[in-house]
N, C-alpha and C positions, 0 to 999 in steps of 0.2 A: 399559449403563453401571453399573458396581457402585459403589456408594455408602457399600461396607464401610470402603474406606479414608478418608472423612470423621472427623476427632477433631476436628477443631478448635470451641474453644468455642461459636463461631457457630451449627454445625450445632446444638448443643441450645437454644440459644436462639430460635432459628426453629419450635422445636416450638410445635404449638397457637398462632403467631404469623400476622394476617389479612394474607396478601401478595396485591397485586395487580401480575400481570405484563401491561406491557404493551405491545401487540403478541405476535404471532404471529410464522409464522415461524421462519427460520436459528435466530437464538437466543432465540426468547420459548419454543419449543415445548419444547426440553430445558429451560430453563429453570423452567417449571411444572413439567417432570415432577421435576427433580430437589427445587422444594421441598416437590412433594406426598411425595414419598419420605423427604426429613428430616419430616414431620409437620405443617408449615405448612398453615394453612385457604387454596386458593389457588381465587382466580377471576382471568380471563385477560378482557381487553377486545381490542377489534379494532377499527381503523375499517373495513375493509372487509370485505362477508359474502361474497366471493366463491365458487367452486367449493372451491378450494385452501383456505381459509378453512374451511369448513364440513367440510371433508376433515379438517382437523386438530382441528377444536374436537369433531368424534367421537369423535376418538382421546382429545381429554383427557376429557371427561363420560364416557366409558366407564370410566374411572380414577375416578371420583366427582370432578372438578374442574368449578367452576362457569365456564361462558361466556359473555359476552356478546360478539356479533357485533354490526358496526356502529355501536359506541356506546364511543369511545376518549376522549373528552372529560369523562365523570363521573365522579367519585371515589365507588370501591364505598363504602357505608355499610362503619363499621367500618376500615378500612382503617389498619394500622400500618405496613406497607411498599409501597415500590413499586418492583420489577425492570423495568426497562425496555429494549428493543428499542434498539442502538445508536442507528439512526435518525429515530427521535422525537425533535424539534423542543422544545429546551427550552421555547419560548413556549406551548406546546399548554398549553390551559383546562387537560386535566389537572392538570398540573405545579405551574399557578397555583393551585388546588385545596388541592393536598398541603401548597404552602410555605404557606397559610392554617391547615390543621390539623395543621402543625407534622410531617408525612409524610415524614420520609428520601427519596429516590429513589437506586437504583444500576440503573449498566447489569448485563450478562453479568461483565464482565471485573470489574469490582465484586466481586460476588458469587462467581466463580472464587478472585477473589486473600483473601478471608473465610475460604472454604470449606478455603484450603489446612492441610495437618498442621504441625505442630510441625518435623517433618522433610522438608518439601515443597524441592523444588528450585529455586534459586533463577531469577530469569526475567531474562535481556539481551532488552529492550525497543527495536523500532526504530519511528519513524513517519517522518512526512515528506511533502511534497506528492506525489513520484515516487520511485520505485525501490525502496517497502519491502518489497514480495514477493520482490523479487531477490535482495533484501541480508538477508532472515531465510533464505528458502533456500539461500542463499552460507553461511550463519552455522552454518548447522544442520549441510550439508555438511562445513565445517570441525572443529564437533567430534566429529562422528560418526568424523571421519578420525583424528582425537584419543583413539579409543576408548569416548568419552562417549556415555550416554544420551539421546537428545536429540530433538525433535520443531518441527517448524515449526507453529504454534499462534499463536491469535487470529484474526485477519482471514481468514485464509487455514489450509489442510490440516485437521488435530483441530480441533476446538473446545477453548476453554479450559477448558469444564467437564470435558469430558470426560479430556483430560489431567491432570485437578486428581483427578477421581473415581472416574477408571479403574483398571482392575486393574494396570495396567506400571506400572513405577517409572522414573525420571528421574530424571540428574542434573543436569540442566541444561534449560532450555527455551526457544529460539529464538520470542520473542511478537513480531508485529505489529501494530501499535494505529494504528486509524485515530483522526483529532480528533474523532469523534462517542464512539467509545469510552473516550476521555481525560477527556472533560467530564463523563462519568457513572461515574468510579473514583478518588472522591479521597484513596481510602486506599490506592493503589497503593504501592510502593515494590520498584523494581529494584535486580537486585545492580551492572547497569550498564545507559545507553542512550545510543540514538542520533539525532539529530533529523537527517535526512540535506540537507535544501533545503526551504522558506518559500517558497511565490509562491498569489497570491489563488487559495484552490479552495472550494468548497460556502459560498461566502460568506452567498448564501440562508439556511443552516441556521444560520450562525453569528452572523450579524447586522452581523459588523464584519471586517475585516483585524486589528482587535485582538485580539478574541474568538476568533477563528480562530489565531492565533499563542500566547496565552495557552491555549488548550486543547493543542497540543501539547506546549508548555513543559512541561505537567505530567509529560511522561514524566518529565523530571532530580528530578524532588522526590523527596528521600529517598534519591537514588544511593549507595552503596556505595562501589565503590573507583573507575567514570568516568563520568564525561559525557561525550558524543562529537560533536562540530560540523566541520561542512562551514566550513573557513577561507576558502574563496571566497562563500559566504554569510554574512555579519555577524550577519542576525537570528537565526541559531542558535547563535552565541556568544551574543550578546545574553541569548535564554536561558538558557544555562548559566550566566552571572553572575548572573541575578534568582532562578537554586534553591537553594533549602532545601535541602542535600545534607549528610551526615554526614560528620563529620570525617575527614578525609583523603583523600576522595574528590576525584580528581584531572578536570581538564579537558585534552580530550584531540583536535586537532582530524586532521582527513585534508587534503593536497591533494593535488592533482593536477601540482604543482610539488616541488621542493627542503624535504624539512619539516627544521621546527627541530627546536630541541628541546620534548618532548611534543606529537609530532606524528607522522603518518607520510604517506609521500609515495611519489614515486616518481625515481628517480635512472637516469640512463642506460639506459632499462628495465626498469627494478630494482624492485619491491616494497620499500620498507624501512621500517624501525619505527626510530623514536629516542624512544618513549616508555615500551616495556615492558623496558628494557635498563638493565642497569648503566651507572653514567655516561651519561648521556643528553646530556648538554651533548657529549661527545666521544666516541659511538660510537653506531654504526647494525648492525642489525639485517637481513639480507638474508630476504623472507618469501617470491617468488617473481617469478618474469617478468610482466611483464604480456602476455606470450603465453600464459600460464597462462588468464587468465581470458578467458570466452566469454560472449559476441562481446566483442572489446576495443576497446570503443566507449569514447571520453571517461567518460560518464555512468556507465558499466559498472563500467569503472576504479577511477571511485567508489564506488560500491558496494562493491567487495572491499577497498575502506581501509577503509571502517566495516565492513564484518562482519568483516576482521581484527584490528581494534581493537576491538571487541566480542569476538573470540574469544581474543584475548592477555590484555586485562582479568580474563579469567577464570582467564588461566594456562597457555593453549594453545601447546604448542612449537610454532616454526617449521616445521619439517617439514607440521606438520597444518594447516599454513595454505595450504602451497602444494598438497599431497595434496587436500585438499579442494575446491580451486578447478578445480583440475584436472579431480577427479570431477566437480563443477555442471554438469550441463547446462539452460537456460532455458526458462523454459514456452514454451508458442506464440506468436503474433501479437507477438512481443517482440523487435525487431530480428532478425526469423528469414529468413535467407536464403532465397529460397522455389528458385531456379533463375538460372542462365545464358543470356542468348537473345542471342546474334549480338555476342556479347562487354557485355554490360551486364546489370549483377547489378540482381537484381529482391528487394526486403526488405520483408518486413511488417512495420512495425512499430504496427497496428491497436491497441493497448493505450496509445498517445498520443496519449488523449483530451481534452486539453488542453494549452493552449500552453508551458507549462514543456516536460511530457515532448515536444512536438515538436520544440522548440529544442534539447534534447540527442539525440534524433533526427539531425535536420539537422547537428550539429555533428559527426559521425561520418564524413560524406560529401565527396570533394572538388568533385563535379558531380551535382548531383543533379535529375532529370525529379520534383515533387516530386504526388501526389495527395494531395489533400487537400479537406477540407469536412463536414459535421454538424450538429449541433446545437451550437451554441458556448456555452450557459450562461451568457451576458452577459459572454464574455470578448472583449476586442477583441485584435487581429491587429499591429497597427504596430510596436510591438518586437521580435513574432516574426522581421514580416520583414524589418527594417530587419537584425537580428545575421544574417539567415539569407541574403540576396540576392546576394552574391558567391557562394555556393556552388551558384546556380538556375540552372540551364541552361532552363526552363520548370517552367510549373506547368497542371496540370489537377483543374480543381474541380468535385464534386460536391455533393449534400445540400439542406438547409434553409435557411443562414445561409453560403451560398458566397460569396455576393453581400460580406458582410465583409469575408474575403480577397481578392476581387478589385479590391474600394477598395482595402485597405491593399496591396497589389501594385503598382496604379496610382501612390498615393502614395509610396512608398518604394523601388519595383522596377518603373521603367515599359518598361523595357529588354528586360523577362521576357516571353516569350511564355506568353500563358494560354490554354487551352482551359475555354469555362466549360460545361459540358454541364447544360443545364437539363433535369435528372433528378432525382429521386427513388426512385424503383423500383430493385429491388437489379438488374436486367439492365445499369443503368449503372457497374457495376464493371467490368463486362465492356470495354465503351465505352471505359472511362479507363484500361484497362490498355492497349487498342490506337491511343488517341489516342498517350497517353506512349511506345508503340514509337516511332511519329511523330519523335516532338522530341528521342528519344536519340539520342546517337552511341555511338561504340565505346568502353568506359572508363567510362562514367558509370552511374549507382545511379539505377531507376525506385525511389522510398520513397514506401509507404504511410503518411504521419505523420497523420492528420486533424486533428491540435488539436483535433477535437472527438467528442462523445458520438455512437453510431452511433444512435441511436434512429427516427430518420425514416425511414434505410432499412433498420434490419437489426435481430433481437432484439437482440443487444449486438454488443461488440466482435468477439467469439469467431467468427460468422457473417460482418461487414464481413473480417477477413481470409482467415477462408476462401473468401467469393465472392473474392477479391483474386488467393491460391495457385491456385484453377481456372481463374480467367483465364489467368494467367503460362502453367500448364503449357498451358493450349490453345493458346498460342503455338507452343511448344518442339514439340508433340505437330504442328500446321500446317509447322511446317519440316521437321519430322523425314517 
């Protein structure tokens, strides 16, 4: 990471200044390194001293930075600042420490947006309960198709420092912020963003469904020329009326219906924009098919309004709107069609780990054999399946917290045939992919949606859909 192109006043002001970073880690590790290289006196805390841990806190004391393992809850003596780990729990003793002696705290993304030049590039910022990795690499694609310099950055691909600090130049940079990110950068300010959908996630960390919606909000403060809101969602207008936004800066929403004006939507098929267009009250903008974007799920759909309306805000012709969608193709486990078996399409969609993303999931399909089950996070099931039970042709449940769904199935969908496989072990993927042959017919979608977190049976998501894809094709590979 070269650190040449740092100018900004900040980086001298951190000289000889006692920073403590805390957490390790994705972004505590560059983090120390980059303020031991501006000149900062930096010691790093940790709560846990594990392998990985002790792996890294080598790497920084070899650098002469001071470490404390196992001990994330004390305020270093001295301490003027504190860099924190997105994921640290504002309530941590730390924290309560610092606001006693009067200690600043910023996350990563804090510190990125400090760090940046005088002539840094400007950042379209997207969060949201579901779909922001989609919708920043939708975004990214776009203006890269545009000719633009551009990088998908924060939560996901670079890291923010490293984009901020690195030797490439940008003109533009596609950021993802999660609400833990948001709570700890309150100097942020985008040239545009997008809050994509609101529904209860990481409530634990956040304390409240208020606190949780008021931390995203923060993407709009400061906006430039839009704020961007899901018009089928309320609370993300909501927000964009309660931001601090500079003059002129316009409110800009997406549906998935007929948009007005300053909106964009979609018409007969049609991509259209009536917000970045002369006369907007009486003329539309044609941006691309919605056969352009992939998979063109409901949820999807959405996605390519906001990252088109994030990439037009900027000044993106049309042409690079539909070019770029076109280029997208989506990560894994993400409504990824895995195979064909005996005429019923088989979809991972193992990255909807919660009940939002599995409702937009579900809402893609006309019959669907549905697996599902996890860890649910204290989330309850009865709205999922109440919008989602016309569309069930059965359900097959595994995991931790199955037993949930199969109440709220009974309550709301008692019509559904369930298979509840009382498993744990990752061999029961296997199981639930040959039950769900079972209860298909010809025409209907076996989907992997879990509405919850893979943890009980699998390191993450990434593993629950690939035992998922092994299963399917051991089908296909049995026929064949």
């Amino acid at each position: 990471m070269g650190s040449g192109q740092v100018t900004s006043s900040v980086s001298s002001e951190l000289k000889g200044k006692h920073v403590t970073v805390a957490g390790l880690g994705v972004s505590g590790l560059p983090a120390a390194k980059v303020l031991h290289g501006l000149g900062a006196v930096v010691t790093a805390v940790n709560d846990g001293a594990d392998e990985r841990a002790r792996a890294q806190a080598a790497e920084l004391e070899a650098l002469g930075i001071t470490v404390r393992l196992g001990d994330g809850d004390t305020l270093p003596e001295g301490t003027e600042l504190i860099v924190t780990a997105p994921g640290w729990k504002p309530d941590k003793p730390l924290f309560a420490a610092a606001q006693r002696a009067g200690v600043p705290v910023w996350g990563d993304v804090e510190l990125a947006w400090r760090l940046r030049g005088p002539d840094a590039a400007p950042w379209l910022a997207v969060t949201g309960t579901n779909g922001k990795t989609t919708t920043v690499q939708m975004l990214a694609s776009i203006l890269k198709a545009a000719g633009l310099r551009t990088a998908a950055v924060g939560n996901i691909g670079v890291s923010l420092l490293d984009a901020v600090l690195g030797e490439e130049q940008y003109d533009v940079l596609a950021v993802e912020l999660s609400s833990y990110q948001l709570h700890w950068a309150p100097s942020l300010r985008a040239h545009s963003a997008a809050v994509l959908n609101l529904a209860p996630d990481h409530l634990d960390w956040h304390g409240s469904m208020e606190a949780y919606a008021a931390d995203k909000g923060r993407i709009y403060e400061g906006n430039r020329v839009a704020c961007v809101y899901n018009v089928a969602d309320k609370a993300t207008e909501d927000l964009v009326r309660e931001a601090d936004v500079e003059e002129g800066c316009r409110a800009v929403g997406f549906t998935l219906g007929t948009p007005g004006p300053s909106q964009l939507g979609v018409v007969e098929g049609i991509l259209v924009d009536r917000a970045f267009v002369e006369n907007r009250h009486k003329n539309a903008q044609e941006l691309a098919e919605v056969a352009d974007v992939n998979p063109p799920a409901p949820h999807n759909i959405a996605n390519a309004l906001a990252a088109a309306a994030l990439a037009r805000a900027y000044g993106v012709p049309a042409k690079a709107v539909r070019d770029g969608l076109r280029a997208f193709t989506p990560d894994a486990h993400r409504i990824a069609h895995v195979a064909d078996v005996d005429d019923v399409a088989y979809v991972d969609d193992s990255k909807a780990t919660n009940t939002h993303a599995a409702e937009a999931s579900l809402a893609a399909y006309e019959s669907i054999v549905w697996i599902a089950g996890g860890l649910a996070k204290g989330a309850t099931f009865d709205e999922l399946v109440t919008k989602s039970a016309p569309r069930l042709r059965g359900a097959v449940l595994i995991g931790a917290d199955r037993a949930l769904i199969r109440e709220a199935l009974a309550r709301h969908a008692p019509e559904v045939p369930v298979v509840d496989l009382d498993r744990t072990d990752t061999g029961a993927m296997r199981a639930a992919v040959q039950e769900a042959r079972r209860l298909a017919r010809a025409g209907d979608t076996v989907l992997l949606a879990p509405a919850c977190a893979s943890m009980d049976m699998f390191a993450n998501y990434n593993k629950r859909g690939d035992a998922f894809a092994d299963a399917v094709r051991e089908l296909g590979s049995a026929d064949g």
